[in-house]
N, CA and C atoms as an extended XYZ file, in Angstrom:
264
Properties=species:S:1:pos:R:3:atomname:S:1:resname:S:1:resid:I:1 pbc="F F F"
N         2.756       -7.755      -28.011 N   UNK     1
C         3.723       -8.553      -28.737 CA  UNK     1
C         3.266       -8.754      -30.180 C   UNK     1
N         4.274       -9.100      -31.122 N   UNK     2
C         3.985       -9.043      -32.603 CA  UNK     2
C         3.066      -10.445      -32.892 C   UNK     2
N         2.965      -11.621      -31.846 N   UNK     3
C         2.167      -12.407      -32.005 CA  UNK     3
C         0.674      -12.509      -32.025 C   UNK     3
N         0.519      -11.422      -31.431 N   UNK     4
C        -1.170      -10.490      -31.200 CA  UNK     4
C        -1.550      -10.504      -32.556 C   UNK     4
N        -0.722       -9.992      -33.257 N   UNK     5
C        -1.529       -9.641      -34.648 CA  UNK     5
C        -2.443      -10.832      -35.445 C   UNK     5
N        -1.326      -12.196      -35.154 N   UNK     6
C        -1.928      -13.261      -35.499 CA  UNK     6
C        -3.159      -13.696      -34.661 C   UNK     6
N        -2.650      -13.870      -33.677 N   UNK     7
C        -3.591      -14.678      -32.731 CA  UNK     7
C        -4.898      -13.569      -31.840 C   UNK     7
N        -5.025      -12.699      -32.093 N   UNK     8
C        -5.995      -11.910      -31.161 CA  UNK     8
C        -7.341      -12.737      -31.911 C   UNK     8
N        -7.353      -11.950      -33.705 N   UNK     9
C        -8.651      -12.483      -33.939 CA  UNK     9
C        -9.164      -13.929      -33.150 C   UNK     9
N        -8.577      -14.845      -32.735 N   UNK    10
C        -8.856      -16.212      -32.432 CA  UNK    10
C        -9.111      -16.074      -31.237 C   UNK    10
N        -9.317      -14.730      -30.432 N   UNK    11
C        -9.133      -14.951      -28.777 CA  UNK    11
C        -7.681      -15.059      -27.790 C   UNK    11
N        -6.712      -15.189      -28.405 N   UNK    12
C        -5.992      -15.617      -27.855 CA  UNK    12
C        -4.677      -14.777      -27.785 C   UNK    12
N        -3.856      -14.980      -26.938 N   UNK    13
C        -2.525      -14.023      -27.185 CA  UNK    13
C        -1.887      -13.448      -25.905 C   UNK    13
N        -0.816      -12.442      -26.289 N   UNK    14
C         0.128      -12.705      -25.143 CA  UNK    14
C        -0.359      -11.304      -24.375 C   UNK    14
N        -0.859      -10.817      -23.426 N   UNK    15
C        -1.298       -9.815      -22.985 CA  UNK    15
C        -0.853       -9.391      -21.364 C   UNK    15
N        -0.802       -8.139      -21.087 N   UNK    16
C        -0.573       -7.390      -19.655 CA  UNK    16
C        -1.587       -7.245      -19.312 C   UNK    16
N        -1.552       -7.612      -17.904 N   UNK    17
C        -3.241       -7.099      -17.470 CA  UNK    17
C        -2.383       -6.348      -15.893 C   UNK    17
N        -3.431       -5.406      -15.822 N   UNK    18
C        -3.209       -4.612      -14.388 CA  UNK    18
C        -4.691       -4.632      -13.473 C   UNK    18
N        -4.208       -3.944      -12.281 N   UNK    19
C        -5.932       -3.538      -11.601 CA  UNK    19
C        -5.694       -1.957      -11.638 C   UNK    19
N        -6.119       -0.891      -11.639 N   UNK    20
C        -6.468        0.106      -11.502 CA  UNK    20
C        -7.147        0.849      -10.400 C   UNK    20
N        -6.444        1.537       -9.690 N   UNK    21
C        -7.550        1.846       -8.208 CA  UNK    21
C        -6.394        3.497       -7.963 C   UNK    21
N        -7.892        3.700       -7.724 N   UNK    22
C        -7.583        5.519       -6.976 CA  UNK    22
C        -6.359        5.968       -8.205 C   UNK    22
N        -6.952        6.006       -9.661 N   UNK    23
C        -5.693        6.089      -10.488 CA  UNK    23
C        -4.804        5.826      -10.605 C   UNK    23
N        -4.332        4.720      -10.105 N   UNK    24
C        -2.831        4.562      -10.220 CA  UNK    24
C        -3.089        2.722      -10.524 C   UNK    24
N        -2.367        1.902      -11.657 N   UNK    25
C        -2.382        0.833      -11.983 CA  UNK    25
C        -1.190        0.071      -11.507 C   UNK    25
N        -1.771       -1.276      -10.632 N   UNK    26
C        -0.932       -2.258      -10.228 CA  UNK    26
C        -1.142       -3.335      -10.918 C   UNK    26
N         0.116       -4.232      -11.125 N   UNK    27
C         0.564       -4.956      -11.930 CA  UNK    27
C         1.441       -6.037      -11.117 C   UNK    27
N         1.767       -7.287      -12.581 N   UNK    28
C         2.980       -8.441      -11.748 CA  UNK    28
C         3.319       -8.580      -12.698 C   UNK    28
N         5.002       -9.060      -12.722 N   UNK    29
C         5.563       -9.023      -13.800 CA  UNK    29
C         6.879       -9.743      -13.667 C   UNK    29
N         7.275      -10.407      -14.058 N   UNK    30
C         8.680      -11.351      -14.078 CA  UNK    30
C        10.049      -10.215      -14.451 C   UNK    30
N        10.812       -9.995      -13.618 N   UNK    31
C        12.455      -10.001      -14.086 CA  UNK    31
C        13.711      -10.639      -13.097 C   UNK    31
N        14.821      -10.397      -13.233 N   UNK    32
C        15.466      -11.370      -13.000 CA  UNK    32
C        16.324      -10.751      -11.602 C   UNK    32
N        15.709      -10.047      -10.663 N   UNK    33
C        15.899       -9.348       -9.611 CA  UNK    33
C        14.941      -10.433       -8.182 C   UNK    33
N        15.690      -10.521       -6.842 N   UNK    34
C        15.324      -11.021       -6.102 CA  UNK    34
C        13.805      -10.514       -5.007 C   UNK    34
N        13.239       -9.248       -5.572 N   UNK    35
C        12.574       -8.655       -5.216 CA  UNK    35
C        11.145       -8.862       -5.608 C   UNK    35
N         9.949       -7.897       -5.320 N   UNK    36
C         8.681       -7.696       -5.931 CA  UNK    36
C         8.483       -7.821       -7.035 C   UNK    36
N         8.003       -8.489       -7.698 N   UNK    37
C         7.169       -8.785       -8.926 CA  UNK    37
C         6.080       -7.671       -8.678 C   UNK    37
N         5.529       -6.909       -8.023 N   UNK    38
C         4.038       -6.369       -8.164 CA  UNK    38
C         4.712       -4.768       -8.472 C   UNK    38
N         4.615       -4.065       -9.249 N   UNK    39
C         4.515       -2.556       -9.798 CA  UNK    39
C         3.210       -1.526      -10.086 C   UNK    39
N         3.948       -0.701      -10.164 N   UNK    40
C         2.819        0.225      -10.217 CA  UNK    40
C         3.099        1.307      -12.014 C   UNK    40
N         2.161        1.741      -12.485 N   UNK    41
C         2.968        2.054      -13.493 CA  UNK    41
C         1.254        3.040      -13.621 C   UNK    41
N         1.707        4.287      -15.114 N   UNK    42
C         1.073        4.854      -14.596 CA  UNK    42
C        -0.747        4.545      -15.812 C   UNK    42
N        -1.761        4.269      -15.585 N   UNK    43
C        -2.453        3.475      -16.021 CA  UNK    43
C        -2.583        3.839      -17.703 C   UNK    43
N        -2.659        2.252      -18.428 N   UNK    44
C        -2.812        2.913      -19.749 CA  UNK    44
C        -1.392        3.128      -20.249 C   UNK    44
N        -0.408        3.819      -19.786 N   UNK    45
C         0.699        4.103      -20.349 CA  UNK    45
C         1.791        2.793      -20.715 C   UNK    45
N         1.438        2.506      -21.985 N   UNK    46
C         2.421        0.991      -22.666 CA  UNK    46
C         3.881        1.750      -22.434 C   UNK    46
N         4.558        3.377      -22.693 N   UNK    47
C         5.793        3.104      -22.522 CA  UNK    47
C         6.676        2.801      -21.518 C   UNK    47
N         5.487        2.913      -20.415 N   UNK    48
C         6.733        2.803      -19.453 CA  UNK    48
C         6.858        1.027      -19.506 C   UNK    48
N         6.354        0.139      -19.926 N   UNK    49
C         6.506       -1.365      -20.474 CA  UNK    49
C         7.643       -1.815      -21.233 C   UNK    49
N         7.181       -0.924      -22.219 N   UNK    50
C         8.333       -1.206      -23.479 CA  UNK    50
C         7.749       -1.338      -24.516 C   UNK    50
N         8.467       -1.045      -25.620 N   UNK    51
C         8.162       -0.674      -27.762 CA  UNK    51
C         7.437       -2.011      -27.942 C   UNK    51
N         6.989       -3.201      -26.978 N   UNK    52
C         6.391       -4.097      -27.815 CA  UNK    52
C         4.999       -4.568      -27.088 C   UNK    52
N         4.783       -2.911      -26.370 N   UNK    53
C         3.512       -3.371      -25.755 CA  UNK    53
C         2.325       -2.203      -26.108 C   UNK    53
N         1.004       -2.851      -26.235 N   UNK    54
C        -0.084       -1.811      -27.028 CA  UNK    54
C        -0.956       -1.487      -25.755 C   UNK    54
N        -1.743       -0.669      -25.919 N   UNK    55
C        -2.675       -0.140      -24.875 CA  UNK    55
C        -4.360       -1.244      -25.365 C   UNK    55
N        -5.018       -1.727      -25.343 N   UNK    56
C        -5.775       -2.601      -25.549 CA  UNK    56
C        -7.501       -1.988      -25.615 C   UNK    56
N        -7.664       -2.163      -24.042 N   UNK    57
C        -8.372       -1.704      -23.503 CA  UNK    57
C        -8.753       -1.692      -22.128 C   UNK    57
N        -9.428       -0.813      -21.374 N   UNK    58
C        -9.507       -0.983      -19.900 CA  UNK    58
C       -11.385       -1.306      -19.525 C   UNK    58
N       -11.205       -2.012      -18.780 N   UNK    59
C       -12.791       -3.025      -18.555 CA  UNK    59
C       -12.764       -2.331      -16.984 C   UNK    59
N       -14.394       -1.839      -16.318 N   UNK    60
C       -14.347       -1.578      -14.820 CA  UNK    60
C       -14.617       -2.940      -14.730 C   UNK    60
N       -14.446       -3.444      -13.453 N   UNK    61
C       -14.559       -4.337      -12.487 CA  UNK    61
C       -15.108       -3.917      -11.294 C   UNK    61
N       -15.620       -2.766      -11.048 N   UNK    62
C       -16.031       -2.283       -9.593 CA  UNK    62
C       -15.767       -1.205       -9.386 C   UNK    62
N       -16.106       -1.514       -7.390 N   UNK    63
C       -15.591       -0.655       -6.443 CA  UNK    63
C       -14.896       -0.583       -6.070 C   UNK    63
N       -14.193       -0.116       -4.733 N   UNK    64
C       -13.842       -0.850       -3.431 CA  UNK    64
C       -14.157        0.210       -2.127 C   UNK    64
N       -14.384       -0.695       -1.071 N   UNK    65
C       -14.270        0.188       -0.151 CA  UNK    65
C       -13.339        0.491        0.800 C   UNK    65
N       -12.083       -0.328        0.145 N   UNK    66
C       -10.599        0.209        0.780 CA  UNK    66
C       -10.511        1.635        0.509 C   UNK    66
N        -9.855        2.480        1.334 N   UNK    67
C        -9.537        3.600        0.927 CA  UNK    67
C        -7.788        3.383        0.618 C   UNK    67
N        -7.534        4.860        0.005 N   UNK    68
C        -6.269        4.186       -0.698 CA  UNK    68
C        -5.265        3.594        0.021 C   UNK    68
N        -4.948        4.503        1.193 N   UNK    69
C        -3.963        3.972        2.278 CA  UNK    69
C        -3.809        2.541        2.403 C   UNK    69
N        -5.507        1.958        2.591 N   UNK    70
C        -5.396        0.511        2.428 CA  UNK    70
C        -4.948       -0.099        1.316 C   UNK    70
N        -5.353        0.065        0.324 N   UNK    71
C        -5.000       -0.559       -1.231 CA  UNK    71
C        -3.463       -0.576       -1.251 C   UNK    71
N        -2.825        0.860       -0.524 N   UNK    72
C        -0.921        0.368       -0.659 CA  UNK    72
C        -0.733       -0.613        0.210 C   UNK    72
N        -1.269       -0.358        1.679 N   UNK    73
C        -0.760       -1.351        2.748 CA  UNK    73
C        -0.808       -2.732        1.485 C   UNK    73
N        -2.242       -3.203        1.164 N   UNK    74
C        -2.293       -4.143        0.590 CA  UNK    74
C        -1.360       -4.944       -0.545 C   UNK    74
N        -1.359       -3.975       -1.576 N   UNK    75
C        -0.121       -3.904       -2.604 CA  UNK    75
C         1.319       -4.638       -1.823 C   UNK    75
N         1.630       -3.894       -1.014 N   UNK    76
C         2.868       -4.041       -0.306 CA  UNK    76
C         2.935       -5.621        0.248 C   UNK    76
N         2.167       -5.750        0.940 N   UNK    77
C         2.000       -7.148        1.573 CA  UNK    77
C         2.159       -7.613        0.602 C   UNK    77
N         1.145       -7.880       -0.850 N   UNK    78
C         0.899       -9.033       -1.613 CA  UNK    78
C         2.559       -8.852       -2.072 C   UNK    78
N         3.291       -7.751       -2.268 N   UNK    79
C         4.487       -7.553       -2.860 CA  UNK    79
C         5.748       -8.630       -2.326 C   UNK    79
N         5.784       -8.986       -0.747 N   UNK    80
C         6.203       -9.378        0.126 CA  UNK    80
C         6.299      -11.129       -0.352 C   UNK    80
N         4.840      -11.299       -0.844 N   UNK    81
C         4.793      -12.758       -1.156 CA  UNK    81
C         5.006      -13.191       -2.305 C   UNK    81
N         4.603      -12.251       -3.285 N   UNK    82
C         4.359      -12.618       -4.817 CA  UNK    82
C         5.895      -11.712       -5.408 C   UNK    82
N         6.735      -12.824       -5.661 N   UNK    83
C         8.379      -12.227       -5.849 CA  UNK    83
C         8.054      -12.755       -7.218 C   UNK    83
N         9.352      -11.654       -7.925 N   UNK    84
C         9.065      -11.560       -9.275 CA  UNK    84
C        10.153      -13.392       -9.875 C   UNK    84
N         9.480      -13.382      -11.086 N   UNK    85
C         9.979      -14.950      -11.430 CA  UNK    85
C        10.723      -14.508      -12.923 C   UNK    85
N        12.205      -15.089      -13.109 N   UNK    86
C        12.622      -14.169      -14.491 CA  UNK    86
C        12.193      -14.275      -15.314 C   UNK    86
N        12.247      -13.767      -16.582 N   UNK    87
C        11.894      -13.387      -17.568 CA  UNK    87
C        12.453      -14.478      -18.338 C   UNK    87
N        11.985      -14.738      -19.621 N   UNK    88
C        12.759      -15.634      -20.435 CA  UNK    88
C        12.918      -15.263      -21.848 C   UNK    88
C-alpha cells in the first residue's frame, strides 16, 4: 500500500504475510463472499494480489514434518473455520 512508503522506515505499515510450504504459499484474507478466507497463491507473486501490493521479503521459519498431503488436509480444515471477513 502507498502508506508503506511513509510508515515502513518507522517499523510499521500495512503488510501481507503468507506461510510457504512444499512451494506453494498460504494465506488469509478478507472479501465479501460467505466462504474461506485462507488461499493459496503462487509464492512471492504480488500480481496475483493486486497493483498495490510489493513483494517485501521472504524470512524461513523452519521445517515441517507434515508431508504435503497433510499440509492441504490441514489448510482445508483451518479453511472450514477461519471464513473470510469483508473488506473495507
Amino acid at each position: 500500500y502507498w502508506i508503506n512508503d511513509f510508515t515502513s522506515s518507522l517499523g510499521v505499515g500495512v503488510f501481507h504475510s503468507g506461510i510457504e510450504v512444499y512451494g506453494r504459499e498460504f494465506a488469509y484474507g478478507g472479501h465479501p463472499y460467505p466462504f474461506s478466507g485462507v488461499f493459496e497463491i503462487t509464492p512471492g507473486d504480488t500480481a496475483e494480489l493486486g497493483e498495490t501490493f510489493k513483494f517485501k521479503e521472504a524470512m524461513v521459519l523452519g521445517r515441517t514434518d507434515f508431508r504435503e498431503e497433510d499440509v492441504e488436509r490441514i489448510v482445508e480444515e483451518m479453511g472450514k473455520e477461519y471464513k473470510a471477513t469483508p473488506t473495507i
